[in-house]
Every structure is written in C-alpha cells, then in structure tokens.
C-alpha positions as CSV (number, residue, x, y, z in Angstrom):
1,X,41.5,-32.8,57.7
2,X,44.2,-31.9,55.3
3,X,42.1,-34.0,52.5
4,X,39.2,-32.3,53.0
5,X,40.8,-28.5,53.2
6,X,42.6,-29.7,49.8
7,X,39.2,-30.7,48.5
8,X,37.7,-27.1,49.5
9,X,40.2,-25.6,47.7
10,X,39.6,-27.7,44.6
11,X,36.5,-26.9,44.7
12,X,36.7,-23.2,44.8
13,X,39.7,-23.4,42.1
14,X,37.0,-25.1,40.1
15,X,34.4,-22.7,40.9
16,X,36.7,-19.7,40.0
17,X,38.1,-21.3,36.6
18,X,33.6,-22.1,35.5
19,X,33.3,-18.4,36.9
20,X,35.4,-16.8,34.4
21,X,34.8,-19.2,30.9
22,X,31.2,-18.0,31.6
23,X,31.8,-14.6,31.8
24,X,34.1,-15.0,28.3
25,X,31.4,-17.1,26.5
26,X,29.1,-14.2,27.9
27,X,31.3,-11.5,26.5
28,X,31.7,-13.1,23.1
29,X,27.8,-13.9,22.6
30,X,26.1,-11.6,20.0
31,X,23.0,-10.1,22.0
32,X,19.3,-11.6,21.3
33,X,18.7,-8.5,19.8
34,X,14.8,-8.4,18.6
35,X,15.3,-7.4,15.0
36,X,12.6,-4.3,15.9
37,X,14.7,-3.1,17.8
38,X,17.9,-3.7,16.7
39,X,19.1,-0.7,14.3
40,X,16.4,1.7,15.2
41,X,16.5,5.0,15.9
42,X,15.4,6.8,18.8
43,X,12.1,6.9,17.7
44,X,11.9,3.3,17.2
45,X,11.8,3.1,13.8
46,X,14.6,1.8,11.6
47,X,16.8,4.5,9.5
48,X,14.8,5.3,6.0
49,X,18.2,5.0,4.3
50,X,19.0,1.3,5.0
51,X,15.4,0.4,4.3
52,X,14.9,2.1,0.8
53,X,17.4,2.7,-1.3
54,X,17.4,4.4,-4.7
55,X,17.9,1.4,-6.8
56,X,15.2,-0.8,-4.5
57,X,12.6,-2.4,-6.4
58,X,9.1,-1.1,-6.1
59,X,6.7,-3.3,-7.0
60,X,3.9,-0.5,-6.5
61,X,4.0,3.4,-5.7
62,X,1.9,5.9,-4.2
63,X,1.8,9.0,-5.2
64,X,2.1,10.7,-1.7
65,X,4.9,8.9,-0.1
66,X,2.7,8.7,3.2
67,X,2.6,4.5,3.5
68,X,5.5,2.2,2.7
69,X,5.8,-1.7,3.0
70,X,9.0,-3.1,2.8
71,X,9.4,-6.9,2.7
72,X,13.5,-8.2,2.8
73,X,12.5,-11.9,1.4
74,X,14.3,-15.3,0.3
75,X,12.2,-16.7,-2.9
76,X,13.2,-19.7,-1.8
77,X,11.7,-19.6,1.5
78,X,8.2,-21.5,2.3
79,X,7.0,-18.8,4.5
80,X,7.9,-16.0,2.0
81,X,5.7,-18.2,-0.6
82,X,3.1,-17.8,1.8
83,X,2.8,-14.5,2.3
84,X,3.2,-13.6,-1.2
85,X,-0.6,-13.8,-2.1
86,X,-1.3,-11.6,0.8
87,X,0.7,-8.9,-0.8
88,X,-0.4,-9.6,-3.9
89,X,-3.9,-9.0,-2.2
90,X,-3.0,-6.1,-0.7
91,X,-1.2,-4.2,-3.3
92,X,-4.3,-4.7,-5.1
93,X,-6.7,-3.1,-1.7
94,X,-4.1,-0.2,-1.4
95,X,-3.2,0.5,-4.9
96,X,-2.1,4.3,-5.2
97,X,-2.0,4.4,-1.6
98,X,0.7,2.3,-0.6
99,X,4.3,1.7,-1.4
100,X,5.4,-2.0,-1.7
101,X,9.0,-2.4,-1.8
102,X,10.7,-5.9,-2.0
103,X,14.6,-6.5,-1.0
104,X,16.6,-9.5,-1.4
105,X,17.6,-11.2,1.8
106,X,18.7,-14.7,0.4
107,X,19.4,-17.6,3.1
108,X,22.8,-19.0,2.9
109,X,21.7,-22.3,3.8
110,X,19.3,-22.4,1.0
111,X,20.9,-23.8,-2.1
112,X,19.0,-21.6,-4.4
113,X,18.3,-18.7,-3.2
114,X,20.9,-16.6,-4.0
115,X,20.6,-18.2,-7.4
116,X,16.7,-17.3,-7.8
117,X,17.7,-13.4,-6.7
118,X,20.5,-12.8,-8.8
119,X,18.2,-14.0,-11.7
120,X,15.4,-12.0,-11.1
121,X,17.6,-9.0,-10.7
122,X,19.1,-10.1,-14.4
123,X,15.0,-9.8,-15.7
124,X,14.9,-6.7,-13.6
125,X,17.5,-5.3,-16.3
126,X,14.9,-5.6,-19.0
127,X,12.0,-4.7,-17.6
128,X,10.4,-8.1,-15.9
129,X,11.3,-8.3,-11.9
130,X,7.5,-9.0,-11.3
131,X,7.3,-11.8,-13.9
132,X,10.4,-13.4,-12.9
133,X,9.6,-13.1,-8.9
134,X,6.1,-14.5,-9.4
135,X,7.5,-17.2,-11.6
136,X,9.7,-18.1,-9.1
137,X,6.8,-18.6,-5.8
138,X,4.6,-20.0,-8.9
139,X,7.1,-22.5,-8.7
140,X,9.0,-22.6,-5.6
141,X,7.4,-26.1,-5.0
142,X,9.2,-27.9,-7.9
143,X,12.9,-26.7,-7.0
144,X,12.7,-25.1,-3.7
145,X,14.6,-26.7,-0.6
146,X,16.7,-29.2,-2.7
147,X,20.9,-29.9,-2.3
148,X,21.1,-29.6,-6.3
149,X,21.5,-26.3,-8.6
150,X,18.8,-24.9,-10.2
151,X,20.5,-22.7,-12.8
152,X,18.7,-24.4,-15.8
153,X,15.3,-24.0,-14.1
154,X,16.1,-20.6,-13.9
155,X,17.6,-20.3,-17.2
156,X,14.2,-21.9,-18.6
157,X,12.1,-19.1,-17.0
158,X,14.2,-16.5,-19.0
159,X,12.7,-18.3,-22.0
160,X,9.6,-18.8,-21.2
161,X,9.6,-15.1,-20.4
162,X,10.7,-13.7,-23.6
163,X,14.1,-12.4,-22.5
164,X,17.0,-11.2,-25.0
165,X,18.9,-14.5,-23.7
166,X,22.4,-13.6,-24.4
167,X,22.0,-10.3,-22.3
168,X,19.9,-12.2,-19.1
169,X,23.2,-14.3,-19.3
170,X,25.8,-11.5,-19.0
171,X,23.7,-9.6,-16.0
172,X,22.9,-12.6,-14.2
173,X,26.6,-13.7,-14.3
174,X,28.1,-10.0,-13.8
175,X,29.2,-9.8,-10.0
176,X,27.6,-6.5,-10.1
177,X,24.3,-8.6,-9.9
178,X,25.2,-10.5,-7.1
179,X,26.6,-7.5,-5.3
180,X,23.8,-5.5,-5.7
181,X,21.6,-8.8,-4.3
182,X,24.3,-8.7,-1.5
183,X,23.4,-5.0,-0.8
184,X,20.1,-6.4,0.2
185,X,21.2,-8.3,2.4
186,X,24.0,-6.4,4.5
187,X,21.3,-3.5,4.7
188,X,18.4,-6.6,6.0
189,X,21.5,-7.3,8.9
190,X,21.7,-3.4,9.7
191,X,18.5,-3.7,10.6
192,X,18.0,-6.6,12.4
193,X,16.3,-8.8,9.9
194,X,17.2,-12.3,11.1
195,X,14.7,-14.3,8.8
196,X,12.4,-13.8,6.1
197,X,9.9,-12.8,5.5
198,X,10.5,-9.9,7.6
199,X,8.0,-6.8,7.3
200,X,8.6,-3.2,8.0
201,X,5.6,-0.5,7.6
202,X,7.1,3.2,7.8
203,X,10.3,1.5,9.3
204,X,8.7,-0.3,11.8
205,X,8.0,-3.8,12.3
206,X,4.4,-4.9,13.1
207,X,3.2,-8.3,14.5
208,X,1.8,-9.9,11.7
209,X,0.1,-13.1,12.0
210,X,-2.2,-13.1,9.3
211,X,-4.0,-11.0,6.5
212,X,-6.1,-9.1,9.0
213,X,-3.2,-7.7,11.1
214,X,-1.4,-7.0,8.2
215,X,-4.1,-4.7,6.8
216,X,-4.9,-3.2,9.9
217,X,-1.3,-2.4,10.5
218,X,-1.5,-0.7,7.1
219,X,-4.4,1.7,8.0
220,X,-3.1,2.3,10.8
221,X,-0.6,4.2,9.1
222,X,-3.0,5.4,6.4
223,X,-5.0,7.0,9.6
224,X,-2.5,8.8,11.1
C-alpha cells in the first residue's frame, strides 16, 4: 500500500514539475506569427513607413502613387533568382503604372549575401543599382550557396561595370553601407518578413504562386 501511495505521489510530483517547464517553454516561444499579419495595422495592411522609406530603391515609378510593389529580397537566394524575371516582366506590363521597390533582406546563413547587398548599394552610389542587382541573379549560379567569400567576384563586377574603382571600394567598405543594408532588414523583421522573397502590394501580402496571381494581384489594385 504505502509503495503504491508513494508511487501516486511520484507520479503527480512528475506531472506537476512537466506541467510547469511546458508552460515556461510556452511563455518563452516567439508566436507563429504569419508575416501578413504580423506588424499590420488595423486595416491589415503593414505601416507605409517601414515599407518605403525615403532612401529605398525604386527600380520603377508611377506617376500617380496609386500601385506599389515592394519585394524585401536576398540576391543570394534561389527563389529570389526565380522570381526576378517575373518582375522584370512585369515592370515592363506596368510601366508608369506601377511602383517597384526592392529592399535588402540578406540571410545570415548565406555566406554572401550580405556581401552581394552591400556591393550593390556601393554601385547604387554612382548610379548603377540595376546593373549590379541583375549582374548579381545573372550570376547567382556561379557563386551562390557556397562556404567561401565572394568579394573578388564582386569586386570583378565593379569592373566589368565601368565603376570609378577607388570610390566603389570606399562605399562598399564604409559601415554606413552595411547599415543602411541592415536598415532593410530590421524594417523586413517589423513586418514580419520571415524569408525572401517576400511580396507586399499597397502593404499587403498576396498569395503568389506564379506569374498569373502576381499580375492579377496587381490589377486588382489598379481596379480599385
């Protein structure tokens, strides 16, 4: 008798002591927040401040303002390589109509891609952010998703590019460069962004799955 009432209350000491390291791990668990959602106002749509910022890159511009496409990417990523002749596609369907905004959001597991960001935002300073972001998908295949640096790959681009070398050098090692890529990212976690690339339209975030939704999501906005 007295073995099995000590057993009981083993087992309910047990019970108890699983009971409460749940409810810690519980507490201490960052919420599955769906990055739609997460950083949204009330009317669902995330705050036009975090998305666009004065300095963001706009890789084309409407005139009226009414459509905007922001993409928070990692040019290292596969997927973002992907989807970047979509948008070339459909910058080219929308142009004057649409907004297209690109923000650094750089993966800190990629090797890379912070790398890749901080140099396109050194050609940004004289004048060639499209050349150098296209260069870099053009060739994403020959140093993406490797353990080893990439700065002379990088470096070469400059070149071939035509860039005033000594100045790409100082921006892309000024930590002003890599702060303003940072920037990008810390406004990306604001709003949820949990991977790239990640797609707001008018600060909401559509279910893309291909070219056609993405258009359609477009004039959907264009209709309204």
């Amino acid at each position: 008798m007295d073995m099995t009432k000590n057993l009981k209350i083993s087992l309910g000491l047990v019970a108890i002591v699983l009971a409460v390291v749940a409810a810690l791990l519980a507490a201490n668990r960052a919420p599955d927040a769906s990055p739609a959602e997460d950083g949204a106002d009330a009317s669902g749509s995330a705050p036009s401040s975090a998305l666009v910022r004065e300095d963001s890159h706009r890789l084309s511009t409407a005139k009226d303002g009414k459509v905007t496409v922001v993409e928070f990417l990692d040019l290292e990523c596969e997927s973002c390589r992907a989807a970047f002749p979509h948008v070339e596609r459909l910058r080219k369907e929308f142009e004057g109509r649409v907004t297209f905004v690109i923000r650094y959001f750089p993966i800190p597991s990629h090797r890379n891609a912070e790398r890749a960001a901080t140099a396109v935002e050194a050609a940004a300073a004289q004048g060639k952010l499209e050349e150098m972001y296209t260069k870099m998908y053009e060739t994403q295949e020959s140093w993406g998703d490797q353990q080893v640096s990439h700065e002379e790959t990088f470096r070469g681009f400059a070149q071939e590019l035509g860039l005033d070398m000594p100045k790409f050098e100082k921006a892309w090692k000024d930590p002003a460069t890599a702060e303003r890529v940072q920037k990008d990212r810390t406004d990306g976690i604001s709003l949820g962004v949990q991977g790239t690339p990640t797609f707001f339209i008018n600060g909401k975030r559509p279910q893309i799955t291909d070219y056609d939704s993405f258009k359609a999501a477009i004039e959907a906005e264009l209709n309204k």
